[in-house]
N, C-alpha and C positions, 0 to 999 in steps of 0.2 A: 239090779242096775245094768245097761248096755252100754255098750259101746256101738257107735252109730258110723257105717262106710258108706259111702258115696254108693257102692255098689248094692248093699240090701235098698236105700233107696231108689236106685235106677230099678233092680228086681220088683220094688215095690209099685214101680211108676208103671212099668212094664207088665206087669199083672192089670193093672186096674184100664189100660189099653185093651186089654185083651178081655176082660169081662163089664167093661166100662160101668162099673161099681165106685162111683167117686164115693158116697157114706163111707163105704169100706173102707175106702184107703183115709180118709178121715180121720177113721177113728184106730189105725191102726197105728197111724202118724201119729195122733196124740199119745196114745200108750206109748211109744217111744221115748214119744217127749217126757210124757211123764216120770220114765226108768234112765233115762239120760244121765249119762255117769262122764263120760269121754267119746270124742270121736273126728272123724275128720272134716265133719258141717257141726255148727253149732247146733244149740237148743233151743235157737231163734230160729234159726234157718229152719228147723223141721218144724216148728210151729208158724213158720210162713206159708210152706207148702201145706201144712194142715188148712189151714184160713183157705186158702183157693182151693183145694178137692172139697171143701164145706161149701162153697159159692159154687161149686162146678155141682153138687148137690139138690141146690135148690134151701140151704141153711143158711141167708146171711148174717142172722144172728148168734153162730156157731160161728162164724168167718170173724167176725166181728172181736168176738172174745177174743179166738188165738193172734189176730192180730193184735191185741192191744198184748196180750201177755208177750209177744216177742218186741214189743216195741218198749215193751216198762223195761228192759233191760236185764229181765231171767235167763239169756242166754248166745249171748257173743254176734258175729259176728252175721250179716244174712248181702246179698245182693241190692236190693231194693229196701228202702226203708221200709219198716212196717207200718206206718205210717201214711205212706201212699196208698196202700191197701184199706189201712184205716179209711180214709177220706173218699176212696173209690168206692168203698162198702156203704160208706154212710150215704153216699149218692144213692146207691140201690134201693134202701132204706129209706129214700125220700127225706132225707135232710140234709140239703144242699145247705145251708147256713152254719150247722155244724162240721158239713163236710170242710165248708169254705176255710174253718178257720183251721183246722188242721194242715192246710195247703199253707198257709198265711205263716203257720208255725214252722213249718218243711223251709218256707222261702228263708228264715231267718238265719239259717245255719248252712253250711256247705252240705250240695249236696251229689251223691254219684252221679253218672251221666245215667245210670240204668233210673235211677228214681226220678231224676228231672226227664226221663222220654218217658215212666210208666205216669206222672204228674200231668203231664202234655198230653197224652193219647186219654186219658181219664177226665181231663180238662174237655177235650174235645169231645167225646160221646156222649156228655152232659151239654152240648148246647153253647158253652163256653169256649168259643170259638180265637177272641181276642185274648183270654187269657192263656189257651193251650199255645197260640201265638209266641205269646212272650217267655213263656215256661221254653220252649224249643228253642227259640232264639238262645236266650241266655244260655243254654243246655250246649247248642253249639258252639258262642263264640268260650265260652271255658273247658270245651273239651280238647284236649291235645289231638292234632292233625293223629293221622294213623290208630286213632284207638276206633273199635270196631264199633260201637255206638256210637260216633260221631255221625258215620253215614246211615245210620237209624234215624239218628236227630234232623240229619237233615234233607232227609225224605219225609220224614214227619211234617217238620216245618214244611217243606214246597206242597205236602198236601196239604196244610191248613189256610197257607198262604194264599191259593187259587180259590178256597171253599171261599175265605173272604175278601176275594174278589182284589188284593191288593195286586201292585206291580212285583213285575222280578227286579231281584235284586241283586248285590255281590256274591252274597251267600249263596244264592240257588246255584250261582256257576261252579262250588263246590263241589256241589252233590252229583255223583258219579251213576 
């Protein structure tokens, strides 16, 4: 069993920069996961970062699993829903209907500013232009002024808002 620091993972991030081996860190991430005793990121958290060095791979059906095993609740706390990841993968995967409803299930419940802009930005690269829209919207007017994804959300927003062609608005005068 380990105990998992912020710091072997940055080592670990830091390595696979420098021989740009995503497998690798993959699977060295999942053995973590798997030995997971304590630490200062959960056991969601590192099987989230596992899920994107498997997609950074060329694996989305490896991305797929670890996302769903940090989202069924085997391990605390992570940044972005795994869930978002979920539904972003299953886009890759060509199934935007089951992506859909995974987004549908996200909207139902509160959610961080990080997962409503990775929802918005995931929204958008599939084509879903009106829905990344409204995901950003809502994303900014419940973000608290000064929180630092706020001005994510709402550069996001003003790029979606030109692709489709709408007016400015109050909100764009915001965005700094």
């Amino acid at each position: 069993m380990a105990h998992v620091t912020r710091e072997q993972l940055d080592r670990l991030l830091e390595q696979t920069l420098l021989s740009d081996d995503h497998g690798a860190l993959a699977r060295r991430l999942d053995e973590l996961a798997q030995g997971y005793e304590s630490g200062e990121v959960s056991r969601a958290y590192i099987l989230a970062l596992s899920a994107e060095e498997w997609r950074q791979a060329g694996h989305p059906d490896a991305a797929l699993d670890r996302y769903q095993q940090a989202a069924d609740g085997d391990g605390g706390d992570v940044n972005v829903d795994p869930r978002a990841g979920i539904a972003d993968t299953l886009f890759e995967l060509d199934r935007p209907d089951e992506a859909r409803d995974v987004i549908e299930a996200l909207r139902a419940a509160p959610c961080s500013p990080a997962t409503v802009l990775n929802v918005a930005e995931t929204l958008a690269a599939y084509g879903d232009l009106t829905g990344a829209h409204e995901w950003a919207t809502e994303g900014v007017t419940a973000c608290p002024p000064g929180n630092s994804l706020r001005e994510s959300l709402l550069r996001t927003r003003y790029r979606i808002r030109i692709d489709l062609g709408l007016p400015e608005d109050d909100l764009d005068a915001l965005a700094s």
